[in-house]
Backbone bond lengths (Angstrom), bond angles and torsions (degrees), N, CA, C in turn:
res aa  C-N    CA-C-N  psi(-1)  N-CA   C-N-CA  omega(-1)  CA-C   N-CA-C  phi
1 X - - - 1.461 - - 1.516 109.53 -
2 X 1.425 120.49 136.27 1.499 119.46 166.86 1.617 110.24 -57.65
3 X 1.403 106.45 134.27 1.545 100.78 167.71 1.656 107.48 -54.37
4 X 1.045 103.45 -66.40 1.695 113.57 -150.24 1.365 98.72 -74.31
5 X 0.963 143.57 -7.50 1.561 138.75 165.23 1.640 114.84 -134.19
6 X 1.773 113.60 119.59 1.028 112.68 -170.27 1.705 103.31 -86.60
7 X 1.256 111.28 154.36 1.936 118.32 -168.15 1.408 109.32 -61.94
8 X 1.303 124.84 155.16 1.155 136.63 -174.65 1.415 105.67 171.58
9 X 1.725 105.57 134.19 1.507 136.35 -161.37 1.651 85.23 -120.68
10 X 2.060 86.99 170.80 1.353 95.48 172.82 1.536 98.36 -111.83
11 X 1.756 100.70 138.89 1.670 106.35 -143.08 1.596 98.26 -88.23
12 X 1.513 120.66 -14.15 1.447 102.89 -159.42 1.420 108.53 -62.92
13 X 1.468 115.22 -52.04 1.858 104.39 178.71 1.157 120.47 -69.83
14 X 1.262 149.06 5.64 1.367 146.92 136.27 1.387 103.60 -61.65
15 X 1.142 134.72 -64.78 1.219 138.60 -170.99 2.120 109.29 -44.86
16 X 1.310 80.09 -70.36 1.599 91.85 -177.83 1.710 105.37 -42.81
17 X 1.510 116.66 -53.69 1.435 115.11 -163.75 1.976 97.57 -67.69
18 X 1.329 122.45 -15.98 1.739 108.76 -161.85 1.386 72.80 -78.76
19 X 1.746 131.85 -72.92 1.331 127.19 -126.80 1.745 97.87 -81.27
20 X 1.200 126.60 15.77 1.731 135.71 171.71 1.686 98.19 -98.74
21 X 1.009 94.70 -61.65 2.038 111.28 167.75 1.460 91.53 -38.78
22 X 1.094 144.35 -78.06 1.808 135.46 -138.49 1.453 95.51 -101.37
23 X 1.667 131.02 19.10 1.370 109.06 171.84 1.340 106.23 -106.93
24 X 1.215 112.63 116.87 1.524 112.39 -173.38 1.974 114.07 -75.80
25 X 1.491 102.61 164.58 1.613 124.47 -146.52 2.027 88.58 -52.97
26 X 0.757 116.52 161.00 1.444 112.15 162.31 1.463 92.17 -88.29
27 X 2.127 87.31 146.77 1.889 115.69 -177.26 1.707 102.52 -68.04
28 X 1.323 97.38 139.75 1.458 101.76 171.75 1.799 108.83 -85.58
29 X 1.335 93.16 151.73 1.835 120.82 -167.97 1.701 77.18 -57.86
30 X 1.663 100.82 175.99 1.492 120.58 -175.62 1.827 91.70 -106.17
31 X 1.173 86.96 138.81 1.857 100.84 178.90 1.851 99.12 -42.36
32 X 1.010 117.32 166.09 1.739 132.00 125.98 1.354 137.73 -58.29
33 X 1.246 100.65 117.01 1.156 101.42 -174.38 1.605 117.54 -148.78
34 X 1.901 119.83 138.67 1.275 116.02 -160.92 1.662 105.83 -63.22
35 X 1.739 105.09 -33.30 1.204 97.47 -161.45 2.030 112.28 -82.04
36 X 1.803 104.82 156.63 1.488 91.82 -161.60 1.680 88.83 -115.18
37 X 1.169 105.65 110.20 1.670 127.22 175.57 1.544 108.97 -73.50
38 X 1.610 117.99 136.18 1.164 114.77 162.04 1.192 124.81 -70.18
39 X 1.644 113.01 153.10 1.617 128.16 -156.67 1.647 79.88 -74.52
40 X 1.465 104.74 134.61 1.357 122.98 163.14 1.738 103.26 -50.37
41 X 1.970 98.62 158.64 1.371 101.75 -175.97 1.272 131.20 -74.98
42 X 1.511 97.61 -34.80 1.670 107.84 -171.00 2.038 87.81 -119.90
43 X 0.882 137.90 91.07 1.807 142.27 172.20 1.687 82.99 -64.15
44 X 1.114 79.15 140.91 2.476 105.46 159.90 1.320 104.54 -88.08
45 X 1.224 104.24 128.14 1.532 114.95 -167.21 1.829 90.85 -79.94
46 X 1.735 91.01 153.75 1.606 89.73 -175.12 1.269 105.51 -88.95
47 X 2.035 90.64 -179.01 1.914 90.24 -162.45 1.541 137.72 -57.20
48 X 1.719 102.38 -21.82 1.295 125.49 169.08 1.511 115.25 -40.94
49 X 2.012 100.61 -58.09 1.363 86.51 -177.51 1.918 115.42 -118.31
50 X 1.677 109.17 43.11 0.950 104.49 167.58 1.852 112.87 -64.80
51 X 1.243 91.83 160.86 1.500 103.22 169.13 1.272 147.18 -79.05
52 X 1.540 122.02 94.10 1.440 131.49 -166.61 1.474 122.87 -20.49
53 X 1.309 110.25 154.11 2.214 109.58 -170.15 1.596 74.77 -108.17
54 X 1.359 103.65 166.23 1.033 129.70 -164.30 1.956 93.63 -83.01
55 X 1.509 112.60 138.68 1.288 119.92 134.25 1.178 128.29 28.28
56 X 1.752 152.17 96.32 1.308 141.42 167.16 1.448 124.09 -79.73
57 X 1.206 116.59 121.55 1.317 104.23 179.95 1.550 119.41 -158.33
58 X 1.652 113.98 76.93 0.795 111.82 -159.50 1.290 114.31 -127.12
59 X 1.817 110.40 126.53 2.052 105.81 177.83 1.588 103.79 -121.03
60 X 1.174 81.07 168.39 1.674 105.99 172.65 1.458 117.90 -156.29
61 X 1.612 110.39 96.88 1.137 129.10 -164.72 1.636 123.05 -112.13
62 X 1.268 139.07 113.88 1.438 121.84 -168.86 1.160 113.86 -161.61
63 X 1.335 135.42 171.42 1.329 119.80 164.07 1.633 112.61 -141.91
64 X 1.293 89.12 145.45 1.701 96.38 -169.69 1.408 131.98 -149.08
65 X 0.949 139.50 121.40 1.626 138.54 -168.05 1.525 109.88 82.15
66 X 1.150 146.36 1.70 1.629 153.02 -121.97 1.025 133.90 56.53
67 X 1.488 115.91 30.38 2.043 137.75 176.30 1.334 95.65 -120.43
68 X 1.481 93.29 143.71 1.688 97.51 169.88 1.774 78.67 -144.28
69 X 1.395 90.51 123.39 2.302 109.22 168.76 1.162 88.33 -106.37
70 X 1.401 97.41 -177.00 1.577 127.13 -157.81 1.773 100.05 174.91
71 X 1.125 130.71 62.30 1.344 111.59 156.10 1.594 122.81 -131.37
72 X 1.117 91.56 163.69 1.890 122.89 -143.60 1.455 119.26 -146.84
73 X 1.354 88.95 131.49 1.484 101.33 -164.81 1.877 116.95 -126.79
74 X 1.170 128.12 86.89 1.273 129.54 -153.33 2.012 97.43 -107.81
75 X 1.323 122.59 106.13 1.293 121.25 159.68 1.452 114.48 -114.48
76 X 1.445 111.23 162.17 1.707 116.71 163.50 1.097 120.39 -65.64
77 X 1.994 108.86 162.55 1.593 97.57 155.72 0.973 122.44 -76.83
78 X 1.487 131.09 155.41 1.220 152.96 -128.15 1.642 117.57 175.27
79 X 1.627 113.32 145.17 1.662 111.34 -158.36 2.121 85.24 -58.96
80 X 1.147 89.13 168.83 1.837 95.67 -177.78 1.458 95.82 -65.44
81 X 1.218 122.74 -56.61 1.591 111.28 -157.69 1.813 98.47 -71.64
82 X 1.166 131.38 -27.30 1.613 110.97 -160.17 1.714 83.10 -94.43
83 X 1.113 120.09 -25.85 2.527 105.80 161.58 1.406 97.57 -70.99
84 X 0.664 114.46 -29.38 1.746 85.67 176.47 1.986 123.28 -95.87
85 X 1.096 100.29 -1.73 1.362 102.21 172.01 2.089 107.69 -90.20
86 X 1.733 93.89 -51.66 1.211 99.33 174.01 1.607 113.45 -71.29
87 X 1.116 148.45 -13.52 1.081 137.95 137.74 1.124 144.04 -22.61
88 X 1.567 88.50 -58.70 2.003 99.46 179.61 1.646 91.32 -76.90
89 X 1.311 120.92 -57.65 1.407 114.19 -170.78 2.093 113.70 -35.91
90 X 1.372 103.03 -63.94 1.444 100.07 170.45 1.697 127.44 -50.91
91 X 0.900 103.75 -31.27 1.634 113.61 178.47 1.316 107.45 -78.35
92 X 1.422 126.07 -33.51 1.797 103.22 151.19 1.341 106.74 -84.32
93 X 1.005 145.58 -7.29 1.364 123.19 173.08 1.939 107.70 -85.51
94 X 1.133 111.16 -23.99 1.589 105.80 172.13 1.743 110.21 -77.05
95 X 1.365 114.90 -25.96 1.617 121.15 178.70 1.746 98.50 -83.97
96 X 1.179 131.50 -29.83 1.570 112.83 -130.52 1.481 100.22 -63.11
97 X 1.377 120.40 153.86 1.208 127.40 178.22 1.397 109.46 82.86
98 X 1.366 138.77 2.60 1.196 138.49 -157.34 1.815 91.97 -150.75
99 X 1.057 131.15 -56.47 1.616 109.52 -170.90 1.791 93.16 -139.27
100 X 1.224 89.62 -171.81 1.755 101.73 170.27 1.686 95.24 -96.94
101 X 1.409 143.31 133.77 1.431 133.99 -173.44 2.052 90.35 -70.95
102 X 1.652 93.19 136.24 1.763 117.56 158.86 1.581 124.85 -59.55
103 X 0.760 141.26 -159.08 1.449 157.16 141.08 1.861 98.19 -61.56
104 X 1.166 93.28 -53.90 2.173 101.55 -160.36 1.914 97.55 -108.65
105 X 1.170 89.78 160.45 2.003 102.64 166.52 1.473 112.15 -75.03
106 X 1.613 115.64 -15.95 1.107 123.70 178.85 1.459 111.68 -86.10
107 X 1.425 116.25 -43.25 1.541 104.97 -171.52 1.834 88.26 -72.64
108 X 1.481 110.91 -64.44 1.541 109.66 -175.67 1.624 122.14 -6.82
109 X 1.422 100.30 -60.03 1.413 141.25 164.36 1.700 110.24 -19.89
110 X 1.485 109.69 -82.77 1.230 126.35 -152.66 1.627 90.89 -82.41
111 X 1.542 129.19 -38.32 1.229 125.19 150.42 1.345 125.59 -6.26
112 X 1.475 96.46 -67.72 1.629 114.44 -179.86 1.246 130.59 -56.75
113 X 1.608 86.85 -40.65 2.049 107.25 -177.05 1.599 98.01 -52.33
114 X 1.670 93.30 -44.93 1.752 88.46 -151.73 1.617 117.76 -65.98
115 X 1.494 99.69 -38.43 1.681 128.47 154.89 1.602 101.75 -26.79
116 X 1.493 112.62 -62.31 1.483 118.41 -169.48 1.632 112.13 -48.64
117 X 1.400 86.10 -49.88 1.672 100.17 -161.16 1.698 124.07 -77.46
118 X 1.471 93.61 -5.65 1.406 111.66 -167.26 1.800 92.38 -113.41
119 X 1.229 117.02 -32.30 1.341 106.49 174.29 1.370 136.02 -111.04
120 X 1.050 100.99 32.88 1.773 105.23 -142.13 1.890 103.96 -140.18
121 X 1.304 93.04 -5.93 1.581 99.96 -173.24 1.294 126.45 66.51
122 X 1.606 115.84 -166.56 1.730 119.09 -167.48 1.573 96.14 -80.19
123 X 1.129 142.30 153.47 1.614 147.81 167.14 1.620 98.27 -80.66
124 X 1.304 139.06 134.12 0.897 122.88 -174.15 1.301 94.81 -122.25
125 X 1.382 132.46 155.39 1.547 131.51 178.98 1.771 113.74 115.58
126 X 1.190 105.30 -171.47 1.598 114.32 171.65 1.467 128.96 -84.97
127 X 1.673 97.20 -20.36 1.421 127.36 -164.51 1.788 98.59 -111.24
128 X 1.229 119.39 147.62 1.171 127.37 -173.70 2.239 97.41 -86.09
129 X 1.074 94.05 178.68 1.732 99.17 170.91 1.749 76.89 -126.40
130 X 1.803 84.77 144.02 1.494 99.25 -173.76 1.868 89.49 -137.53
131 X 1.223 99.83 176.44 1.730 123.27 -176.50 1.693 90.74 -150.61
132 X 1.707 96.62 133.37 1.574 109.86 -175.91 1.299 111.24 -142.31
133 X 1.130 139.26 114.00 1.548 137.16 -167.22 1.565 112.53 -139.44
134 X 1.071 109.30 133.18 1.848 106.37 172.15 1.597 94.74 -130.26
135 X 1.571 99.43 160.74 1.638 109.32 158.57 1.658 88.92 -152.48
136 X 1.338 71.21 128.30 1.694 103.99 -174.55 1.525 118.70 -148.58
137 X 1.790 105.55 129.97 1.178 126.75 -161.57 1.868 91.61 -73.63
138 X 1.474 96.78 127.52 1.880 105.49 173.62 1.489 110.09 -103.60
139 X 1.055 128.76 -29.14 1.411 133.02 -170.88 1.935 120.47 -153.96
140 X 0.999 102.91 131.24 1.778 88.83 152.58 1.365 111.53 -150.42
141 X 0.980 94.96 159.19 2.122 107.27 175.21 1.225 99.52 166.74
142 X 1.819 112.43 173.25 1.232 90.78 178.95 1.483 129.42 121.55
143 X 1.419 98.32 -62.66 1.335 128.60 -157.75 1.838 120.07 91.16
144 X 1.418 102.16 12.89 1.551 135.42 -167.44 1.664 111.07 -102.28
145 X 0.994 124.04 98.97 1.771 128.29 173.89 1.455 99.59 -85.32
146 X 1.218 138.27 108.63 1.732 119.63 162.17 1.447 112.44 -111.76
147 X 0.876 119.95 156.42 1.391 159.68 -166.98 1.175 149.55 -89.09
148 X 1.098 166.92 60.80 1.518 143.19 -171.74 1.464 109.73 -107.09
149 X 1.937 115.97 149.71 1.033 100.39 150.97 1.741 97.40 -114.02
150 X 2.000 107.09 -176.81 1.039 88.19 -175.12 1.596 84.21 -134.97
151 X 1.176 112.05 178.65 1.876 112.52 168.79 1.358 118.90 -156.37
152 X 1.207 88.01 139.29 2.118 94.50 179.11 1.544 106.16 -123.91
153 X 0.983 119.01 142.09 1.966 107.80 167.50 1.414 92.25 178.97
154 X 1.526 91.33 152.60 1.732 119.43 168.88 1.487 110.54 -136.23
155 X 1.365 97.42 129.26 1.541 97.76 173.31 1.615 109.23 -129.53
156 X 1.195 113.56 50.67 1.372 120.72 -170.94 1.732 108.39 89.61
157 X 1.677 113.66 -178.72 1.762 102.85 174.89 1.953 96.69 123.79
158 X 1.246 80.32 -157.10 1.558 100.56 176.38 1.046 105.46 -122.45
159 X 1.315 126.07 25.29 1.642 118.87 173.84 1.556 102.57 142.09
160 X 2.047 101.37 142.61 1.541 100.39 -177.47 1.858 94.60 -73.08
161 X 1.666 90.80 -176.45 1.528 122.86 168.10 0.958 113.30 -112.83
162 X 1.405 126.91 161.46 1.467 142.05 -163.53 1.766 111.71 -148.68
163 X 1.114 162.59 99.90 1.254 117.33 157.03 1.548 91.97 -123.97
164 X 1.788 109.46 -176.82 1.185 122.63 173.36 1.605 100.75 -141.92
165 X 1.635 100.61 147.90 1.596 109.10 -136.35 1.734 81.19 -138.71
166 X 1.137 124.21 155.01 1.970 132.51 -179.27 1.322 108.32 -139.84
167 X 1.340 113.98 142.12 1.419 132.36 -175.80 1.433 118.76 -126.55
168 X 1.016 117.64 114.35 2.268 108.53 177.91 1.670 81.42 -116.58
169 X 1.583 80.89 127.19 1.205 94.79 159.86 1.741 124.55 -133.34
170 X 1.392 119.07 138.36 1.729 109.62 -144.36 1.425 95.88 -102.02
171 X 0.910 135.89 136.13 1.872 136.09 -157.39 1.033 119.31 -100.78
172 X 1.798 105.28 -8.14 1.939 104.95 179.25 1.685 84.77 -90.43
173 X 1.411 116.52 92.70 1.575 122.30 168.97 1.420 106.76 122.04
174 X 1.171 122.30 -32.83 1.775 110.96 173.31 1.348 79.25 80.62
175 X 1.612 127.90 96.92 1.073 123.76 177.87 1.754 99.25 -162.29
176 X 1.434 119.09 122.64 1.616 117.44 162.13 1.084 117.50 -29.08
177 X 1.088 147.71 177.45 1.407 141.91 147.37 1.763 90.16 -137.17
178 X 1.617 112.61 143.90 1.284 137.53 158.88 1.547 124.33 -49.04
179 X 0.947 139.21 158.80 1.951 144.99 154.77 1.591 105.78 -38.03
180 X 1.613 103.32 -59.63 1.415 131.94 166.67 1.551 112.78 -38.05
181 X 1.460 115.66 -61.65 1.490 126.56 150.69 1.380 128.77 -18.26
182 X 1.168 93.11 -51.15 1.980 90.40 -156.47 1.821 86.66 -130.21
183 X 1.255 126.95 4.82 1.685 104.85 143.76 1.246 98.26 -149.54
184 X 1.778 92.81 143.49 1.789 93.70 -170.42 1.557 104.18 -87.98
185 X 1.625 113.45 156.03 0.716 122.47 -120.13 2.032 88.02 -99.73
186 X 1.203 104.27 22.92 1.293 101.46 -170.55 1.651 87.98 -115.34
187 X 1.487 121.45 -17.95 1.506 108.68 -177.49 1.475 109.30 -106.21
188 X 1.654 110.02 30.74 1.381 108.03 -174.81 1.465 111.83 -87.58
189 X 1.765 117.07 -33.21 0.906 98.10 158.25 1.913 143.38 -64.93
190 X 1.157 117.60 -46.33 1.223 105.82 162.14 1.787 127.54 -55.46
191 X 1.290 105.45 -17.80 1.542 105.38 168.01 1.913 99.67 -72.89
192 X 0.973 145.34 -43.95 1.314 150.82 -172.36 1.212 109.75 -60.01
193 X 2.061 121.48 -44.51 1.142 99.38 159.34 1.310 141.97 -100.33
194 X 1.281 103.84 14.10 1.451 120.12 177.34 1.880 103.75 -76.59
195 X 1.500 101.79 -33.06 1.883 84.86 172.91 1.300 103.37 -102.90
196 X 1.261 134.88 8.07 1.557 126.76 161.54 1.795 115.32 -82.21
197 X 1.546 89.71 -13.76 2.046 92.94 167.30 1.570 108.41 -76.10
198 X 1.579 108.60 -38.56 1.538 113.40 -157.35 1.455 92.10 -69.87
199 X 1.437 104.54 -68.29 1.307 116.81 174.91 2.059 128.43 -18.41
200 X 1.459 113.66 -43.95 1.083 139.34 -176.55 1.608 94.84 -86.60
201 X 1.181 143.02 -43.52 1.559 146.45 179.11 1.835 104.18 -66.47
202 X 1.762 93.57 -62.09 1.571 78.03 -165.94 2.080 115.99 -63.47
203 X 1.002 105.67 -1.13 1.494 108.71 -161.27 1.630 96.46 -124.82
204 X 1.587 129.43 -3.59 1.706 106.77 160.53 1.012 93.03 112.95
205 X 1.548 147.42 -20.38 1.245 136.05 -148.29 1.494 113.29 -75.75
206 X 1.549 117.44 161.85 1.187 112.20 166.74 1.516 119.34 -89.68
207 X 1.296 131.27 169.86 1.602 130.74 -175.49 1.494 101.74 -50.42
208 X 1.518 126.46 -46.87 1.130 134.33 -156.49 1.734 94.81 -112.34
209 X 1.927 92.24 158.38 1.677 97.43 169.70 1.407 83.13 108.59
210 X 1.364 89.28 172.90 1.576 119.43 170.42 1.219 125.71 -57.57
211 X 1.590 140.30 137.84 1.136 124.74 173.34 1.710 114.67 -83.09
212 X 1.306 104.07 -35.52 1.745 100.80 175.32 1.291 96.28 -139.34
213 X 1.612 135.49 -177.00 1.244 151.22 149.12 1.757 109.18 -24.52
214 X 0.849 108.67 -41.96 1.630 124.75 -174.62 1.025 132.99 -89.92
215 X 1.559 114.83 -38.85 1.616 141.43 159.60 0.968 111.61 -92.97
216 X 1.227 98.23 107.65 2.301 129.48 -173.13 2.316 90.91 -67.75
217 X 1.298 95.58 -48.70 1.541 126.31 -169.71 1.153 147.15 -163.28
218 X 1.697 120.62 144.45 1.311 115.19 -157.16 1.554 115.65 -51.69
219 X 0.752 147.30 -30.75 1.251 167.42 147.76 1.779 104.35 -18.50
220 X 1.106 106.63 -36.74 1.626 106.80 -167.13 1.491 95.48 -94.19
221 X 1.200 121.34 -11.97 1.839 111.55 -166.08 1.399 111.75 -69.34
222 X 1.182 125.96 159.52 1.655 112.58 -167.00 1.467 89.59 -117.40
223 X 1.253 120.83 172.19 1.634 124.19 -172.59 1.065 96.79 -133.69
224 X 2.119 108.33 112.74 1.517 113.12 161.21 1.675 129.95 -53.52
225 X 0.932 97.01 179.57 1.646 111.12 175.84 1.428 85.11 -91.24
226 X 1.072 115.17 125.28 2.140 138.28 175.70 1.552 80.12 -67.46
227 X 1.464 78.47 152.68 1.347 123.52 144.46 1.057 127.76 -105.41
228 X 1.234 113.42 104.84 1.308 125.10 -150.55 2.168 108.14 -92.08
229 X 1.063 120.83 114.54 1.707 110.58 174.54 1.581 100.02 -133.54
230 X 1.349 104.93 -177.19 1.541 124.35 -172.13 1.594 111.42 -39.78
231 X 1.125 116.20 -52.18 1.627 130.59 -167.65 1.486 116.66 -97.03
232 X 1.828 112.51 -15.65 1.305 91.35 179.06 1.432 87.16 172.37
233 X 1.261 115.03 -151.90 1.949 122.59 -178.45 1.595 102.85 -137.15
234 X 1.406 105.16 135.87 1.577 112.46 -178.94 1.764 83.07 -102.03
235 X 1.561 107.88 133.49 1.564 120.80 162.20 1.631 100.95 -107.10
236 X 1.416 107.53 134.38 1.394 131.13 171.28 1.710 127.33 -120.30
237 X 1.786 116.62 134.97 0.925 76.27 -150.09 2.166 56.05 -128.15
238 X 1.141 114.35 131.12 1.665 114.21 -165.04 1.612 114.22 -88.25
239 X 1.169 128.41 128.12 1.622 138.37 178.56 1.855 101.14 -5.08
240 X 1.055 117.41 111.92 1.632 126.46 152.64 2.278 92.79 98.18
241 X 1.196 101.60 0.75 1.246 95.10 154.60 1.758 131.42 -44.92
242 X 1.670 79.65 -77.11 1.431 107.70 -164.74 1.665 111.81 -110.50
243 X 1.508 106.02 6.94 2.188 108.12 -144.55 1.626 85.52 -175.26
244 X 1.442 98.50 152.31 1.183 105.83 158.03 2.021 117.26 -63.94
245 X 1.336 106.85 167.08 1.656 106.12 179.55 1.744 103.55 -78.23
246 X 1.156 121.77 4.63 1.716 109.85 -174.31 1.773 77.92 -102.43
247 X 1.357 145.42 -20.46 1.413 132.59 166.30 1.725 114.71 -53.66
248 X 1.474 101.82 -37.22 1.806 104.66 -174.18 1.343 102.65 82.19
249 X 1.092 109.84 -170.69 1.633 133.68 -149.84 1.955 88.94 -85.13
250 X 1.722 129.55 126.35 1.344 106.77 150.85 1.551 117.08 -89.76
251 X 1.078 111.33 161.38 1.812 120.70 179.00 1.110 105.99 -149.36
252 X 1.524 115.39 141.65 1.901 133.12 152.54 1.105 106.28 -134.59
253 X 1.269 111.55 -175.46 1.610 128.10 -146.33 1.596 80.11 -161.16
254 X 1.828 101.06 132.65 1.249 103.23 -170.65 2.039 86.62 -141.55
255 X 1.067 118.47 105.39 1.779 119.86 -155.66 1.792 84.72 -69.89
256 X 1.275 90.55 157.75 1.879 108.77 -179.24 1.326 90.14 -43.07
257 X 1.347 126.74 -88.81 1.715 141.40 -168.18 1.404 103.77 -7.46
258 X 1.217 126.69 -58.86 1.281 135.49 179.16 1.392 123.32 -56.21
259 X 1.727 110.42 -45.26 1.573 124.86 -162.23 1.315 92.99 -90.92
260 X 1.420 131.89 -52.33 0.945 117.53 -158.46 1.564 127.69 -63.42
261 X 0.963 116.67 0.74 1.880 113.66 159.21 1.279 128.74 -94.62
262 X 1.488 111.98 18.65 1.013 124.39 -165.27 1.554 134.53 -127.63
263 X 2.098 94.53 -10.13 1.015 131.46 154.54 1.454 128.75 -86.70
264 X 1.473 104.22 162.17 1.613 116.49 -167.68 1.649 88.67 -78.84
265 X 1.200 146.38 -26.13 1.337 142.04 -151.36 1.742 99.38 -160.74
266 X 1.219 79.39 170.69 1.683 98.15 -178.69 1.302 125.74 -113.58
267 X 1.556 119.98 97.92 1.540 87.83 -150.07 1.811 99.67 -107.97
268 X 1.638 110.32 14.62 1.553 130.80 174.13 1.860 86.79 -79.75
269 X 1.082 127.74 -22.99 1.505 109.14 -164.17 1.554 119.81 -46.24
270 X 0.986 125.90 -52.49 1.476 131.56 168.30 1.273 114.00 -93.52
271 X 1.237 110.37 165.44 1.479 118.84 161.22 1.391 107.67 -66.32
272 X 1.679 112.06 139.53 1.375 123.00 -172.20 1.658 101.36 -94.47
273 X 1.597 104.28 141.34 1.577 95.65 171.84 1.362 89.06 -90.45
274 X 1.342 113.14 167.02 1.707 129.70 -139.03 1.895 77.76 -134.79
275 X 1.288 121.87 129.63 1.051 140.68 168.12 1.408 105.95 -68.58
């Protein structure tokens, strides 16, 4: 492992392949048959309206040897089988690069510590070097689960890292969805310059010129996967993306009213249950 930068992948195709991995085969139909059997007494209600598992919400936070973790894992209720598929799926995506995911956030967890402590060298200073990660559900409706994780850590350097990373995930299948996915691909350009206006407002810019050190033109900016919440989508674009890291993290806020014609789905359609 690099000291000064802790590992990190780009999660959607890991992601997409676990929660395809844990969806089991669809049940086969019941044969034909002449004879006509009475309807069983008590029938299993189907998956639509089985009954939600309780709430995820699980940390494991500590510090030890000169590490201090912190990771956390917060999902909705949800029918039992699609929390437990999306479960395991998020729990390697809150570990990846850091452990093989446990049964719990806790074993996952201490996994990691030990990973830390064994690869990561002496902490030098007054202050420990820590690793901090959440994935936490921001929105759903729709037929739309979204996502974020986020990350902080120092492992020595000229300075920790941070980024924050978004997930849509579409629930008829427990399935990632792509950029391509969730805006079609004909409203990408006007979505590109609609956050290269915001973008240019919140930071001073003039109409014309460069948008960062890196971006010659609007045209070149790439469009994250939103973050999708109640009122609208936060776009992130994380240190050495788009800018050098002494620029920091850019962000806009683009309110539903706006986004929503611009997406493959709607994920304002219902009221969202609120994690």
């Amino acid at each position: 492992m690099n000291r000064r930068t802790l590992p990190g992948m780009r999660p959607l195709l890991v992601l997409s392949i676990l929660l395809v991995a844990c969806t089991p085969d669809p049940a086969q139909g019941p044969r034909a048959s002449a004879r006509v059997e009475p309807p069983p007494v008590a029938a299993p209600l189907p998956p639509a309206l089985a009954p939600p598992a309780a709430p995820i919400d699980e940390r494991f936070a500590t510090t030890r040897d000169g590490w201090r973790v912190d990771y956390h894992l917060v999902l909705p209720a949800l029918p039992a089988e699609d929390a437990k598929r999306l479960r395991r799926a998020c729990t390697a995506w809150l570990f990846q690069g850091l452990a093989e995911p446990r049964p719990s956030v806790e074993a996952s967890g201490e996994a990691a510590l030990a990973t830390l402590i064994a690869d990561g060298g002496t902490p030098t200073g007054d202050e420990p070097w820590y690793s901090e990660r959440a994935v936490v559900t921001t929105h759903q409706g729709g037929g739309w689960l979204a996502l974020s994780r986020s990350e902080r850590s120092y492992a020595g350097g000229a300075h920790a890292n941070g980024r924050i990373e978004s997930l849509i995930v579409e629930r008829d299948g427990n399935r990632a969805l792509t950029l391509d996915e969730v805006v079609a691909s004909e409203h990408q350009a006007a979505l590109r310059q609609l956050l290269a206006t915001a973008l240019r407002r919140s930071r001073g810019l003039p109409d014309d010129g460069p948008l960062t050190s890196e971006i010659a033109s609007d045209a070149e900016l790439p469009i994250p996967v939103p973050l999708i919440a109640a009122d609208g989508a936060r776009f992130v674009w994380n240190p050495y993306e788009i800018g050098p890291y002494s620029d920091g993290a850019y962000e806009v806020v683009i309110p539903a009213g706006q986004l929503r014609p611009l997406l493959t789905g709607d994920p304002w359609a219902t009221q969202p249950s609120a994690p």
